[in-house]
Backbone as CSV, one residue per row, in Angstrom:
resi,resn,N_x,N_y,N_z,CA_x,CA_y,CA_z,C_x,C_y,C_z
1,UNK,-57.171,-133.181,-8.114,-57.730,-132.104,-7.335,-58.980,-131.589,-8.040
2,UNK,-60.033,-131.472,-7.295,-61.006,-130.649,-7.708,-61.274,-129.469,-7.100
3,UNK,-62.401,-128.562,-8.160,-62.383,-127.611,-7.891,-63.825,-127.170,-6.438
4,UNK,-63.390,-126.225,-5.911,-64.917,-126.394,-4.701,-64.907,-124.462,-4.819
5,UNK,-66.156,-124.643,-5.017,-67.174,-123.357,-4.729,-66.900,-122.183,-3.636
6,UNK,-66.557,-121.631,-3.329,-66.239,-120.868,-1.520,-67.935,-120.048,-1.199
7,UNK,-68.739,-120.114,-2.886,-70.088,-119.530,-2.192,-70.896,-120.192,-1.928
8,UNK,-71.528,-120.753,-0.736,-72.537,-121.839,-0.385,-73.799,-121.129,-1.162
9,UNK,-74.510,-121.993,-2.050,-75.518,-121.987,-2.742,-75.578,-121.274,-3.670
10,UNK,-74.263,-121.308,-4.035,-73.742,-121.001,-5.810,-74.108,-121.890,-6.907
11,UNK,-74.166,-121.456,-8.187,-75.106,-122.065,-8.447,-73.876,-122.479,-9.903
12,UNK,-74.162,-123.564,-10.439,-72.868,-124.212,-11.495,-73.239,-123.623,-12.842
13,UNK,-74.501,-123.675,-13.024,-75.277,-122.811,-14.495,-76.201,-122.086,-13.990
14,UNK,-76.069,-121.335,-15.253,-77.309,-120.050,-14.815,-78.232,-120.332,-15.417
15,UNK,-78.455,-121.458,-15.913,-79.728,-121.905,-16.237,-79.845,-123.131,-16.130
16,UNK,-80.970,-124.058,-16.665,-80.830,-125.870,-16.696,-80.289,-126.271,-17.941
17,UNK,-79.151,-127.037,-17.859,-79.112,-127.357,-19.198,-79.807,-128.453,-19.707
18,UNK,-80.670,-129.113,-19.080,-81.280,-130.055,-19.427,-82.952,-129.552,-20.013
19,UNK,-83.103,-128.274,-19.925,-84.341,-127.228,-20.054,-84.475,-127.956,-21.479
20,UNK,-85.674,-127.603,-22.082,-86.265,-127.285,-23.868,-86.224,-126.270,-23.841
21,UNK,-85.736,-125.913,-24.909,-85.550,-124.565,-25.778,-86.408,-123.736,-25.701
22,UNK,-86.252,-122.527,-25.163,-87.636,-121.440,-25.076,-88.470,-121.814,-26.474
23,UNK,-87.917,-121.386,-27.517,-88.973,-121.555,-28.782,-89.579,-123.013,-28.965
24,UNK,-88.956,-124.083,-27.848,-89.752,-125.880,-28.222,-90.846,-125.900,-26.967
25,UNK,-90.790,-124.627,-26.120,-91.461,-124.772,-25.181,-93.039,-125.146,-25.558
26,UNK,-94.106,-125.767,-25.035,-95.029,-126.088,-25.138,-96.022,-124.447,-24.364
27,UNK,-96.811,-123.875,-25.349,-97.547,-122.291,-24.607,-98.481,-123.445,-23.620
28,UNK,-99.204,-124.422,-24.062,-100.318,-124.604,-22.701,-99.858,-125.679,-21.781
29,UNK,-98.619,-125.755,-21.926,-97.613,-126.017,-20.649,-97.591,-125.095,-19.413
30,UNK,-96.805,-124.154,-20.200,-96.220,-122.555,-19.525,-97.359,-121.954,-19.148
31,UNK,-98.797,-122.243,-19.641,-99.928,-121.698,-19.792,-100.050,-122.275,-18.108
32,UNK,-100.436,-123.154,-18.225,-100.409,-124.551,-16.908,-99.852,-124.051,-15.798
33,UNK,-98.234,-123.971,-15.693,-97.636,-123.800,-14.892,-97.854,-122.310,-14.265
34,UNK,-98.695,-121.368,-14.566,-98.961,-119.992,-14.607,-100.188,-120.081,-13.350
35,UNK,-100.725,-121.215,-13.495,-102.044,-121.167,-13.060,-101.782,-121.942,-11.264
36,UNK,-101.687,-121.194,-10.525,-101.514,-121.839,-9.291,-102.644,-122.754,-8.593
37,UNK,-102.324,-123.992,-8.278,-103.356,-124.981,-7.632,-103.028,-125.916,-6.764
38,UNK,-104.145,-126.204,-5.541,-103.759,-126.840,-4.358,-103.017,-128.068,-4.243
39,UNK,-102.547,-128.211,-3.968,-101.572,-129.651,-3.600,-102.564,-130.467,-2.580
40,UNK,-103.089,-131.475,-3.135,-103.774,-132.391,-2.433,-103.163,-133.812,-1.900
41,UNK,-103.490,-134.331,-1.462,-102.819,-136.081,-1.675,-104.039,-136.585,-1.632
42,UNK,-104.309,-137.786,-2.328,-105.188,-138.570,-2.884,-104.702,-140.372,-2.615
43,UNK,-105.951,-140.918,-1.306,-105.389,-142.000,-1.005,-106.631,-143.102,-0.672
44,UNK,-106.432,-144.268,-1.160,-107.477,-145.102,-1.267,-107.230,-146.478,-0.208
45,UNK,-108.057,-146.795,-0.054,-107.752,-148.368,0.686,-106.930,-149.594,0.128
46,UNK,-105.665,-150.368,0.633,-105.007,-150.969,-0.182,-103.653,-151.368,0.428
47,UNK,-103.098,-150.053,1.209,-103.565,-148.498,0.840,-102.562,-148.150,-0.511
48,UNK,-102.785,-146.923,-1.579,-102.141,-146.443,-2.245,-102.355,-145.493,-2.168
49,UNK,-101.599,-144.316,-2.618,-101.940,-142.628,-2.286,-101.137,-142.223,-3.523
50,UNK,-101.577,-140.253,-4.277,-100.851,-139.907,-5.107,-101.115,-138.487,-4.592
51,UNK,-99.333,-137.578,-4.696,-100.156,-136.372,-5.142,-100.684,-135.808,-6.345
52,UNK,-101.532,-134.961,-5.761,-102.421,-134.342,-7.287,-102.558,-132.901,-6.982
53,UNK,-102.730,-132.063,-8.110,-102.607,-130.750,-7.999,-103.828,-130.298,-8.815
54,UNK,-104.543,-131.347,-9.197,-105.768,-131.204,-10.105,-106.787,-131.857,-9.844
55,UNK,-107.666,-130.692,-8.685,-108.704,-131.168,-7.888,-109.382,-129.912,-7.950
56,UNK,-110.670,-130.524,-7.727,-111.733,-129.246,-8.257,-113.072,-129.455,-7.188
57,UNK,-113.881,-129.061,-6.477,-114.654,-129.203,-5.415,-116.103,-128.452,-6.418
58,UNK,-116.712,-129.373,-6.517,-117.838,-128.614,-7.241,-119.440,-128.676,-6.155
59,UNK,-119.498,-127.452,-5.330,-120.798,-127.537,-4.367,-122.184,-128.087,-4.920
60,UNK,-123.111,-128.669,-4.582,-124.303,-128.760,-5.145,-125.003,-130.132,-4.262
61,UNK,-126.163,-130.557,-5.087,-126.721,-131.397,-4.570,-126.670,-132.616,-5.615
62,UNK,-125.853,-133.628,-5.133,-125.032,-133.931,-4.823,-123.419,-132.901,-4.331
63,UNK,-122.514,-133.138,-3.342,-121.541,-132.434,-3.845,-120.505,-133.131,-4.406
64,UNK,-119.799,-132.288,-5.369,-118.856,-133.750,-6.144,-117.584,-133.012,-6.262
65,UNK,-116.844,-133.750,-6.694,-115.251,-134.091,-6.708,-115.051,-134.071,-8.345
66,UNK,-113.394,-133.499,-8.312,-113.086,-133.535,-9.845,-111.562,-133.557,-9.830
67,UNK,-111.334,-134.549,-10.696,-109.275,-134.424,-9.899,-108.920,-135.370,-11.313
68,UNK,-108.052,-134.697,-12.085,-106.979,-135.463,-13.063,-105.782,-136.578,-12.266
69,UNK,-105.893,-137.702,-12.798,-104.885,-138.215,-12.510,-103.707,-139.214,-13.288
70,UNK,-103.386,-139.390,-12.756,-102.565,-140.718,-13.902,-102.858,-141.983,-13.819
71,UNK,-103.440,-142.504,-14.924,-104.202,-143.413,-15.096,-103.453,-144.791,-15.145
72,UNK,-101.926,-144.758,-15.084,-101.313,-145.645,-14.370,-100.568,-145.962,-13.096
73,UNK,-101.401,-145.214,-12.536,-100.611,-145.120,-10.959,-101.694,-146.274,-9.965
74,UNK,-100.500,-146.482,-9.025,-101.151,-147.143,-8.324,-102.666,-147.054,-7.673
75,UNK,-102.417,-145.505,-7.036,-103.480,-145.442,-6.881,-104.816,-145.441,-7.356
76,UNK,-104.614,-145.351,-9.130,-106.041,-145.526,-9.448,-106.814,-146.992,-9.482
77,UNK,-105.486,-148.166,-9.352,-106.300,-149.376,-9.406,-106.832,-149.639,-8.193
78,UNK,-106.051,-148.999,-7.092,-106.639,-149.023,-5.725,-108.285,-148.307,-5.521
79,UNK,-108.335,-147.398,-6.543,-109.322,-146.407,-6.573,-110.838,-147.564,-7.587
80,UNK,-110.290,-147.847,-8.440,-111.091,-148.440,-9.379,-111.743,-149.893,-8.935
81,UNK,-110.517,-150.187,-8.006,-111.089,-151.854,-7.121,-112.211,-151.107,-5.652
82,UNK,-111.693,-150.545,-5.176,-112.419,-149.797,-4.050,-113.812,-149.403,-4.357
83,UNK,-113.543,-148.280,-5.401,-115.029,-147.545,-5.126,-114.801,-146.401,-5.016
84,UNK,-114.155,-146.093,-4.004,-114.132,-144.860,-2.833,-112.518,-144.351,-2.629
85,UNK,-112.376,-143.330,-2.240,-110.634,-142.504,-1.786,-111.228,-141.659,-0.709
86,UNK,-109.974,-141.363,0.040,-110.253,-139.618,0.123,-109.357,-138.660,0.183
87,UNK,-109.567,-137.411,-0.108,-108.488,-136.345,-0.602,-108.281,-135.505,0.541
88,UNK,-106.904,-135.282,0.739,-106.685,-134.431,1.882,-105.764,-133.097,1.434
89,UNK,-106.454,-131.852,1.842,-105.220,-130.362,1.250,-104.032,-130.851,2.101
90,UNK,-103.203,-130.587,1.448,-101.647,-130.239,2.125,-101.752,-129.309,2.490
91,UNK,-100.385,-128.980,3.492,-99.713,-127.629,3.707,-98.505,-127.630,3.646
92,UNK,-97.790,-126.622,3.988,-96.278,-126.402,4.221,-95.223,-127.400,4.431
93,UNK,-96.117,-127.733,5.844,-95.263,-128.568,6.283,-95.188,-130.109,5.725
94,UNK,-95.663,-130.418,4.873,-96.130,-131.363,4.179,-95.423,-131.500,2.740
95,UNK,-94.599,-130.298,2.607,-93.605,-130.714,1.469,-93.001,-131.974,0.978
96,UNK,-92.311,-132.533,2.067,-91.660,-134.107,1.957,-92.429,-134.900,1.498
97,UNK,-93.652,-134.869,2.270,-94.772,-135.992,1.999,-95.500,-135.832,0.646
98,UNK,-95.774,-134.623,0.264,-96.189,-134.271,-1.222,-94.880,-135.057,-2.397
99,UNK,-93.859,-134.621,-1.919,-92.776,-135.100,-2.903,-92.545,-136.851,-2.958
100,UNK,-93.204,-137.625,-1.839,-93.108,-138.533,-1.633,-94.169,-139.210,-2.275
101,UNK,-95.213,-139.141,-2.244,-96.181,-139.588,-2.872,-96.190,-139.155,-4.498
102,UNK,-95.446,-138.073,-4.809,-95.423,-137.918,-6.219,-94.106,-138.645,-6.840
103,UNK,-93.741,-139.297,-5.924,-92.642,-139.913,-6.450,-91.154,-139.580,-6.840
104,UNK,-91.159,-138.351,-6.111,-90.146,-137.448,-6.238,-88.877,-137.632,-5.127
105,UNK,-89.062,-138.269,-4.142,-88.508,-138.148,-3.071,-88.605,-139.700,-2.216
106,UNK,-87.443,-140.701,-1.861,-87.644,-142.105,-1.534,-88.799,-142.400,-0.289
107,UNK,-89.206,-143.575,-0.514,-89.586,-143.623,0.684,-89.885,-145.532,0.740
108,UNK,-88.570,-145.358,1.382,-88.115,-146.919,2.027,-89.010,-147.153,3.239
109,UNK,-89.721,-148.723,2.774,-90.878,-149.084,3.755,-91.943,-148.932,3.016
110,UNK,-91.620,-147.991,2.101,-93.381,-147.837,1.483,-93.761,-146.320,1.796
111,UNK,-94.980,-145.866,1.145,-95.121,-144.866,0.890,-95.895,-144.000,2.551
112,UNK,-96.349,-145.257,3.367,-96.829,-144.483,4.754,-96.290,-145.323,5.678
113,UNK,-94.643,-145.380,5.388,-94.116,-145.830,6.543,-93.734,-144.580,7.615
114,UNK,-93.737,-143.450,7.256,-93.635,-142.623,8.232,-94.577,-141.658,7.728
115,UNK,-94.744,-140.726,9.014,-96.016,-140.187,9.374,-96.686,-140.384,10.160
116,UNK,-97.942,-139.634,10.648,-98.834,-140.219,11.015,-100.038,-140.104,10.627
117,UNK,-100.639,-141.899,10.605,-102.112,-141.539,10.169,-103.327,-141.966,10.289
118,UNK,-104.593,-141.809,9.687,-105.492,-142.017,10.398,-106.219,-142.647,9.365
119,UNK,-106.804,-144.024,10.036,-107.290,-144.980,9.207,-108.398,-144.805,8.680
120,UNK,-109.471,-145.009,7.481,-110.679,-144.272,7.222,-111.238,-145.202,6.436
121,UNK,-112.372,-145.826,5.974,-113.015,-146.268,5.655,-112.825,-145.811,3.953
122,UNK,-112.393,-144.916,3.928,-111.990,-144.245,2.586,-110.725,-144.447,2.053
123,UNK,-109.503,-144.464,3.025,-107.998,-144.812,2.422,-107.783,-143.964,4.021
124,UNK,-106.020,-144.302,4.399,-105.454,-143.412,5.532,-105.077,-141.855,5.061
125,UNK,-105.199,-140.828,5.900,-105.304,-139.912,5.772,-104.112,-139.202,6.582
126,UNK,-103.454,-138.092,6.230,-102.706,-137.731,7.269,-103.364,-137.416,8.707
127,UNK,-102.823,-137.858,9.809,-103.361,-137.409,11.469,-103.100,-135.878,11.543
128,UNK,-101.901,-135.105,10.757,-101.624,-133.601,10.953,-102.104,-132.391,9.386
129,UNK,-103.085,-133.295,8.919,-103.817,-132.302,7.965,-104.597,-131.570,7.954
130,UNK,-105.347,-130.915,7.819,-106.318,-129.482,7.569,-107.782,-130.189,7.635
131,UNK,-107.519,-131.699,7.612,-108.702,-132.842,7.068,-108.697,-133.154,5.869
132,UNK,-110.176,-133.721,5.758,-110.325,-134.730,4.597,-111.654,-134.857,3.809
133,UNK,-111.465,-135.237,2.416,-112.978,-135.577,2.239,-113.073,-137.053,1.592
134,UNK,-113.935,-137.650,2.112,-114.108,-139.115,1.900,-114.808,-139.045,0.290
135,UNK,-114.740,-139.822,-0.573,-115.181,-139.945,-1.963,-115.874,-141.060,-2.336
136,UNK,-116.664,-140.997,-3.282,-117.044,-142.581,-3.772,-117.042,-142.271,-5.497
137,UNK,-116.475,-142.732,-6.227,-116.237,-143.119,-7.288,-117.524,-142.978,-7.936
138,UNK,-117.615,-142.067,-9.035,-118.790,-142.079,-10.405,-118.343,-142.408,-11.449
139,UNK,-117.371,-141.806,-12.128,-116.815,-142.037,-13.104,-115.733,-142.077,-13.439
140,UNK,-115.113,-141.857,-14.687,-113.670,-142.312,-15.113,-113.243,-141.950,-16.279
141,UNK,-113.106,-141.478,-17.219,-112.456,-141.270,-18.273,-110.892,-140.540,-18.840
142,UNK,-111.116,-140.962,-19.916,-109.400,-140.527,-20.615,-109.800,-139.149,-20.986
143,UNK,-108.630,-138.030,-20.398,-109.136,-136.398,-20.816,-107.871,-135.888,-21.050
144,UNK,-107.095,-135.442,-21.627,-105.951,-135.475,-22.705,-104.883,-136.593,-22.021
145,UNK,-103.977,-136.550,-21.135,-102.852,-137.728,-21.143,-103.364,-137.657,-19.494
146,UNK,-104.221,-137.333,-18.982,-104.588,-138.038,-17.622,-106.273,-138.542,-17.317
147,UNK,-106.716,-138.896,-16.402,-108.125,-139.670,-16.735,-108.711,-138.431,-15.426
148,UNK,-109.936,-138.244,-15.764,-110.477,-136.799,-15.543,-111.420,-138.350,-14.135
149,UNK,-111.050,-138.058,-13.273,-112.280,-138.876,-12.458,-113.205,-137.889,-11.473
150,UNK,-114.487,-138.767,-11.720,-116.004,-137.724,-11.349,-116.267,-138.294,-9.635
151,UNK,-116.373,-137.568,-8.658,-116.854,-138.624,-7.605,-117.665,-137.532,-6.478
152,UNK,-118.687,-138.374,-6.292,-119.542,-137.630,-4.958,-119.056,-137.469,-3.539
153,UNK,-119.024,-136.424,-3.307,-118.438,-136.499,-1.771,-119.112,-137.140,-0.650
154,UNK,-118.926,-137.892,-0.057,-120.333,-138.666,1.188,-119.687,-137.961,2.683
155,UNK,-118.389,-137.588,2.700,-118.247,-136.887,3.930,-117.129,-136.360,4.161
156,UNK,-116.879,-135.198,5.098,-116.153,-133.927,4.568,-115.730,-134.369,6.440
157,UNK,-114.287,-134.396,6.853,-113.483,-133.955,8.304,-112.735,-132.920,8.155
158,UNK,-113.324,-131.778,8.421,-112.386,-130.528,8.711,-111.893,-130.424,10.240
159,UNK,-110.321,-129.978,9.879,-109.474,-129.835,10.962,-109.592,-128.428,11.422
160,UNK,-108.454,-127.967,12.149,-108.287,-126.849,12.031,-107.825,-125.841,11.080
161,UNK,-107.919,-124.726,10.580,-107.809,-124.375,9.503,-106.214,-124.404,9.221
162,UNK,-105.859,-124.432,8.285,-104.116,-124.756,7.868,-103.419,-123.937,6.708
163,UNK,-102.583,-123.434,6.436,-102.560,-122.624,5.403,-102.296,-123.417,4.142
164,UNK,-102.584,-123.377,3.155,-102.981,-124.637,1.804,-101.101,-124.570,1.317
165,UNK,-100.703,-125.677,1.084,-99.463,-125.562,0.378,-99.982,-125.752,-1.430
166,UNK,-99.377,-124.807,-2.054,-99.384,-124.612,-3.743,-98.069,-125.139,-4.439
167,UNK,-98.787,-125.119,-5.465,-98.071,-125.706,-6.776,-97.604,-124.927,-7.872
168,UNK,-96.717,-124.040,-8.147,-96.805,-123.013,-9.019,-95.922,-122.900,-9.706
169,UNK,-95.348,-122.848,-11.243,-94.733,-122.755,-11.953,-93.342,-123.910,-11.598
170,UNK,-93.433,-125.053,-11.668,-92.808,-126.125,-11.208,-92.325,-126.276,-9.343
171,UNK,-92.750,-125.079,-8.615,-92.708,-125.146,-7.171,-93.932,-125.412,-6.277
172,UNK,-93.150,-125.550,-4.826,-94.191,-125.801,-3.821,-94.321,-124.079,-3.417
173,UNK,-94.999,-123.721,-3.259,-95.577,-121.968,-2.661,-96.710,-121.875,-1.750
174,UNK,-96.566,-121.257,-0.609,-97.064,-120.629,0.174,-98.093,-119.359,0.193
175,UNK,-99.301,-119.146,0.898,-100.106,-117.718,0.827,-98.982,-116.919,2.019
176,UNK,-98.822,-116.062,1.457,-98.234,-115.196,2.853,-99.237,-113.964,2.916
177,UNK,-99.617,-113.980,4.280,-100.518,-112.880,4.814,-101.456,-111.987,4.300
């Protein structure tokens, strides 16, 4: 016989036991996780896609692109053979698909077997996103344990406006009103 819960979404520990030790904690970890930032997905021709939460839009002439990634993921060889990606904001409703592409969550068939999407000269894009911006590849380098990549924007599809889904202290978060 086992034992069963009678409170739905009771919780077994009151903490993780699998956590690091407050005092082994890393400060520009916690530092990190403090700092709230957009949940993008990042997807190239191939196709391969990743999410990323470390994207930076820098206006100017040129306008350019700035996004940490993991320098062994699929998508960057897709990125590095290509040339070109393009990055699309998430939202809300886009939780699954964020968790899916980060590898968090299965996805039998492959990573755009469901969904829908829209084919681009840049990589497929979600059909129900906020839009997109098409990229072309400048640079590349190693910038502490992810590769800092530089890229010019050549063209920007804005949707309708969408409310941005966030990344914040190991969660997905919402702007409310």
């Amino acid at each position: 016989m086992f034992h069963v819960n009678p409170e739905p979404g009771a919780e077994i520990h009151h903490t993780d036991p699998f956590a690091v030790p407050a005092g082994q904690r890393s400060p520009v970890r916690r530092l990190r996780g403090r700092l709230a930032a957009p949940v993008t997905l990042w997807t190239a021709p191939g196709p391969a896609g990743l999410t990323v939460s470390s994207t930076l839009v820098a206006e100017g002439e040129p306008d350019r692109l700035l996004g940490l990634i993991d320098p062994e993921s699929d998508l960057w060889a897709e990125v590095e053979e290509a040339g070109r990606f393009a990055v699309s904001p998430l939202g809300p409703p886009h939780r699954q698909l964020a968790d899916r592409f980060a590898g968090l969550f299965p996805s039998p068939g492959g990573l755009f077997a469901t969904g829908r999407w829209t084919e681009t000269p840049y990589g497929p894009v979600p059909s129900d996103g906020g839009g997109w911006a098409g990229c072309r590849l400048d640079t590349a380098r190693e910038y502490g344990w992810a590769l800092l990549v530089e890229a010019t924007i050549e063209t920007v599809d804005l949707a309708e406006e969408t409310t941005p889904l966030l990344h914040y202290r190991g969660r997905y978060r919402e702007l409310n009103g």
